[in-house]
Legacy VTK file of the C-alpha trace (Angstrom):
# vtk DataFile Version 3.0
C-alpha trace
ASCII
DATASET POLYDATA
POINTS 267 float
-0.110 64.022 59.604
3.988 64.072 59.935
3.017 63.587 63.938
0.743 61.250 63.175
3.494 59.143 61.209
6.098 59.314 63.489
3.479 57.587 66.394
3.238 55.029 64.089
6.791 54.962 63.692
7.449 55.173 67.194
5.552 52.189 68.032
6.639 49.823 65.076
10.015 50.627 66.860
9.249 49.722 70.474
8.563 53.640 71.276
9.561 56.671 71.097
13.308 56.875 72.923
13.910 53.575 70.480
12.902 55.426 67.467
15.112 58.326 68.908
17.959 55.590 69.052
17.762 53.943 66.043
17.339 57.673 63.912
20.690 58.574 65.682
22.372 55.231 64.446
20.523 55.390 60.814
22.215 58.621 60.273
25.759 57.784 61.334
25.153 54.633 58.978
23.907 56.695 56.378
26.799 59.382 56.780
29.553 56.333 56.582
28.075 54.287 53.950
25.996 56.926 52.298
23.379 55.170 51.944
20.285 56.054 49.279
18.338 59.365 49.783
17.559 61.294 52.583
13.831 59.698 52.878
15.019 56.183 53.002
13.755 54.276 56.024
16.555 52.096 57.276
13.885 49.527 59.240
15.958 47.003 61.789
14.412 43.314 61.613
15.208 40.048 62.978
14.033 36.664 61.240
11.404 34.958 64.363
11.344 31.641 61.879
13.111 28.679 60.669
16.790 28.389 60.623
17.935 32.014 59.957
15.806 32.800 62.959
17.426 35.840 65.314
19.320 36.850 62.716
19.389 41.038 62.589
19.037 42.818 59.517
18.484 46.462 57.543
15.665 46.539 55.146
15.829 49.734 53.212
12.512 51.346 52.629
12.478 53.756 50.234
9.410 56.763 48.738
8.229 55.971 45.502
8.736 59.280 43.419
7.237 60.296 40.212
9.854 59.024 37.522
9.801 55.651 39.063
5.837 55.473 39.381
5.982 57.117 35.955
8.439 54.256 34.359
6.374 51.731 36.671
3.573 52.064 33.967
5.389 51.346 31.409
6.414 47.483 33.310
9.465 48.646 34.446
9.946 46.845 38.024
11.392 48.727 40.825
13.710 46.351 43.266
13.220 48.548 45.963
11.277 48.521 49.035
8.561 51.070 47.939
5.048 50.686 49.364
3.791 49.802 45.493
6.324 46.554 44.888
5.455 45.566 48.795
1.576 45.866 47.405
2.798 43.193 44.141
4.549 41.177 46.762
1.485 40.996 48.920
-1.191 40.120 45.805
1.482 37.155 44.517
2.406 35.549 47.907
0.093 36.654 50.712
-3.304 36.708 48.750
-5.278 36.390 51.111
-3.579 39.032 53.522
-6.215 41.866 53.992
-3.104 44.242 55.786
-2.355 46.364 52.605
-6.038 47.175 52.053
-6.808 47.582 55.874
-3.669 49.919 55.428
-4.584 51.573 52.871
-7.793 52.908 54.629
-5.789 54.542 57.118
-5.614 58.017 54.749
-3.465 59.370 58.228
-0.711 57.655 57.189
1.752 57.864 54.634
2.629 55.123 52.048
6.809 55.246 53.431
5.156 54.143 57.210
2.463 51.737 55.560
5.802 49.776 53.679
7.506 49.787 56.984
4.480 48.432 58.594
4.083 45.525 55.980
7.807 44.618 56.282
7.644 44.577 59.728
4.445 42.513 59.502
6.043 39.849 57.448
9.437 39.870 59.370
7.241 38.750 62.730
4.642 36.400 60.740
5.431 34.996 57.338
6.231 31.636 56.591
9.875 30.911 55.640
9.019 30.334 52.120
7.148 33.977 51.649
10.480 35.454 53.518
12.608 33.632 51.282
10.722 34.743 48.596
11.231 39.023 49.699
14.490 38.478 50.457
15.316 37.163 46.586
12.997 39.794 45.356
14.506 43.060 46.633
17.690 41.741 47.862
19.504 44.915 46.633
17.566 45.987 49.538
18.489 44.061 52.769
21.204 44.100 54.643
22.705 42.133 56.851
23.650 43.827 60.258
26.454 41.820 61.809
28.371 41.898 58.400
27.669 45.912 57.894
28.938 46.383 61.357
32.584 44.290 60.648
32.531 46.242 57.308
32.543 49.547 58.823
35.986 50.104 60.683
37.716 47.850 58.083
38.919 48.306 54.826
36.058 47.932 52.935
34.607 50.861 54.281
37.594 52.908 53.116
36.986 51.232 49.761
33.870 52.217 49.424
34.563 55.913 51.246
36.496 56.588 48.204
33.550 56.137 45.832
32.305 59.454 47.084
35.105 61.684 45.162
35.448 59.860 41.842
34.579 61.915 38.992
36.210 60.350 35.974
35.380 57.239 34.144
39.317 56.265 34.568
39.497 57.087 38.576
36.931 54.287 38.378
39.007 52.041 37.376
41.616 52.406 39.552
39.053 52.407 42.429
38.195 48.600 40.997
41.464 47.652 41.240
41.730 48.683 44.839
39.446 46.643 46.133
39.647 44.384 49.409
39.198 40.994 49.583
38.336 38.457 52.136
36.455 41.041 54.309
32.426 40.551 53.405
30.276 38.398 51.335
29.853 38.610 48.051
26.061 39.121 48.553
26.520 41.815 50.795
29.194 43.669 48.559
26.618 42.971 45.481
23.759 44.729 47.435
26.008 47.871 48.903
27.460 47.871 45.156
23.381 48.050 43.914
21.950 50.292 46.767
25.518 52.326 47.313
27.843 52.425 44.823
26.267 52.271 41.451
23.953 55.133 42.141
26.558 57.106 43.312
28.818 56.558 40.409
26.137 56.879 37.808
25.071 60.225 39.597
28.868 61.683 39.775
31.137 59.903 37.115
30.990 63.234 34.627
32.418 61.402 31.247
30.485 58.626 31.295
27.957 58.031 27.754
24.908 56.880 27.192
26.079 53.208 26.579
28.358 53.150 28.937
25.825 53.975 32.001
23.458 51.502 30.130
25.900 49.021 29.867
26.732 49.442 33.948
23.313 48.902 34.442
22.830 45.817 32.638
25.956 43.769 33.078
25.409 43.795 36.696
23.019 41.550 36.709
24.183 38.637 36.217
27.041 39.111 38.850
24.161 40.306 41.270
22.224 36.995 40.506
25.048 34.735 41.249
26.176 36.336 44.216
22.861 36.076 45.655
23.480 32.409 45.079
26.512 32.261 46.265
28.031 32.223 50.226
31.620 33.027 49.317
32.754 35.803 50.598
35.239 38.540 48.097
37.864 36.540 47.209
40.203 37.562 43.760
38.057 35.701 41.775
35.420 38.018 42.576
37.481 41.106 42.353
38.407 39.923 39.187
34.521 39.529 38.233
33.414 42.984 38.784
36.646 44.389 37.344
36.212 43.090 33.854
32.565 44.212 34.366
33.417 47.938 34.687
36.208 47.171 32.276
33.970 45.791 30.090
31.456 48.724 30.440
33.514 51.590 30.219
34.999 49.996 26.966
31.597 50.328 25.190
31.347 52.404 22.385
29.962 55.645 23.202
28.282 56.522 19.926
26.342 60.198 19.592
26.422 61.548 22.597
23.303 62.760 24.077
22.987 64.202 27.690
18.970 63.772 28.026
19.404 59.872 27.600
22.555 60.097 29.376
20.994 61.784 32.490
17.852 59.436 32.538
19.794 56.357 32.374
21.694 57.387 35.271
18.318 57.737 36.995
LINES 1 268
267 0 1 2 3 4 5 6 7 8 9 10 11 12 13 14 15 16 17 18 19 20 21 22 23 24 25 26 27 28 29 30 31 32 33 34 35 36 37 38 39 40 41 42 43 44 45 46 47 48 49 50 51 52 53 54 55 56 57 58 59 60 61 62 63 64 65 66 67 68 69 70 71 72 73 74 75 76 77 78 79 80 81 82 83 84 85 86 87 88 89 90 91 92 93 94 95 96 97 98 99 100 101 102 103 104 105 106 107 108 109 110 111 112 113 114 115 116 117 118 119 120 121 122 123 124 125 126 127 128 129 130 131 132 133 134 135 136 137 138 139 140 141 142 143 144 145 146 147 148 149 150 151 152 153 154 155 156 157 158 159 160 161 162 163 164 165 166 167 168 169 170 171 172 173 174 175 176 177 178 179 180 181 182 183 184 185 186 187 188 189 190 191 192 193 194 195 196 197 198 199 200 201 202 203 204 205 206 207 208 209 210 211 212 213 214 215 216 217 218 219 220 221 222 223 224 225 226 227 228 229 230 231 232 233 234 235 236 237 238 239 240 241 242 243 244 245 246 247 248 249 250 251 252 253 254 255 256 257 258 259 260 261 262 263 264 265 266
C-alpha cells in the first residue's frame, strides 16, 4: 500500500524525480521553519484562475489522528487540511462533486494522498469563489511561496529560529518583543504564528497553566481574523498587537493548577 501511495504521489507531482525534488526541499523547509509533524504533506500549488492566477503556494496537508477525530465528534472543527474537513468542504461548496466518494472507493490509498488529491483537484478546477472560499477556511494552512522564500534568509527566520529553545513563560516575552517588522505580511506571520509557533510554544513553554494556554488559544483569533483581512505587512502596530496578546495571556490568572487539562489544551 505505502508503494502504492507514493505512485499516486509521484504522479500528482509530475513524477517520480519531481516528487524526489520537492521531498528534498519539504524537508529543508521543514528543518528551517519547523514546520507541523513529521506526516505533514507540504503540497506545492499554483492558482490556474482569476486574478491571483500563477501565483505559487504551500498547502499543508496534515493526518487526522485519534484525539482530533475524537474531539471532531464532539463539533470541534479542525482548521487543518485533513482528508475529513476537505470531505465538509466538498459537501458545502462542491455538492455535486462525486471526487471524494470516487476516492473513497479506492481502499489502496490512504486518506493523507486522497486530501492531496482533492486539493490538487480544486487548485486546477474550482471556480474562484470555491478557492476563495478554502483559502478563508483553513488559511492557517496555506502558504504563500514567494513570501516564505524572502522570509527565510532574513530576519524573520531568525525570529522565529529562536522559538525552538524557549522554555519559560517570561523568555516568551522577550521573544515578542524581538520581533521584526516590515519583512512579511501580516497574513503570512498570522498563519506561521498558527501552524509554527503556537504549537511549538504550547508544546515546550514548561510554566505555562491551564488558563494561560487556553487563553493563547483563544485570543488569537481575532488577530488571525483581521490579518486575514488585512494586506499590511508587520509594521509596529502589529508588533504591538500580538505583544499585548501574549501579554495579555500570560497575565491570566492561573487558578488550581492541573496538568491533565493543562496538557490537553496544549493539544
Amino acid at each position: 500500500q505505502a508503494r502504492l501511495n507514493r505512485s499516486r504521489l509521484a504522479k500528482l507531482y509530475g513524477g517520480m524525480d519531481e516528487l524526489l525534488r520537492v521531498e528534498k526541499v519539504q524537508k529543508e523547509l521543514r528543518q528551517e521553519l519547523r514546520l507541523g509533524a513529521a506526516d505533514d504533506l507540504l503540497l506545492p500549488v499554483v492558482e490556474r484562475r482569476g486574478e491571483r492566477a500563477g501565483q505559487k503556494k504551500l498547502v499543508v496537508v496534515s493526518e487526522l489522528h485519534s484525539l482530533r477525530r475524537a474531539l471532531g465528534l464532539f463539533g470541534v472543527r479542525d482548521r487543518r487540511v485533513t482528508h475529513a474537513e476537505l470531505i465538509r468542504f466538498f459537501k458545502d461548496h462542491l455538492p455535486l462533486s462525486i471526487l471524494p466518494e470516487a476516492l473513497g472507493r479506492q481502499t489502496d490509498v490512504s486518506p493523507r494522498v486522497q486530501a492531496a488529491m482533492m486539493v490538487s483537484y480544486l487548485y486546477q478546477h474550482a471556480t474562484p469563489d470555491v478557492l476563495t472560499a478554502f483559502e478563508n477556511r483553513f488559511s492557517d494552512s496555506i502558504l504563500n511561496r514567494a513570501e516564505l522564500r524572502k522570509s527565510r534568509t532574513a530576519k524573520t527566520l531568525a525570529w522565529l529560529e529562536g522559538f525552538a529553545t524557549i522554555r519559560k513563560a517570561e523568555e516568551l516575552r522577550k521573544q515578542m518583543a524581538a520581533m521584526p517588522v516590515d519583512e512579511v505580511s501580516a497574513k503570512t506571520l498570522m498563519g506561521l504564528w498558527s501552524r509554527v509557533i503556537l504549537p511549538r510554544v504550547l508544546a515546550n513553554v514548561e510554566d505555562l497553566s491551564y488558563a494561560q494556554t487556553k487563553k493563547l488559544r483563544e485570543a488569537v483569533e481575532p488577530i488571525r481574523a483581521d490579518a486575514q483581512r488585512s494586506d499590511q505587512m508587520v509594521n509596529q502596530a502589529w508588533k504591538q498587537r500580538l505583544s499585548d496578546y501574549v501579554d495579555g495571556a500570560l497575565s491570566t490568572p492561573s487558578g488550581s493548577w492541573c496538568p491533565i487539562f493543562t496538557k490537553l489544551a496544549r493539544r
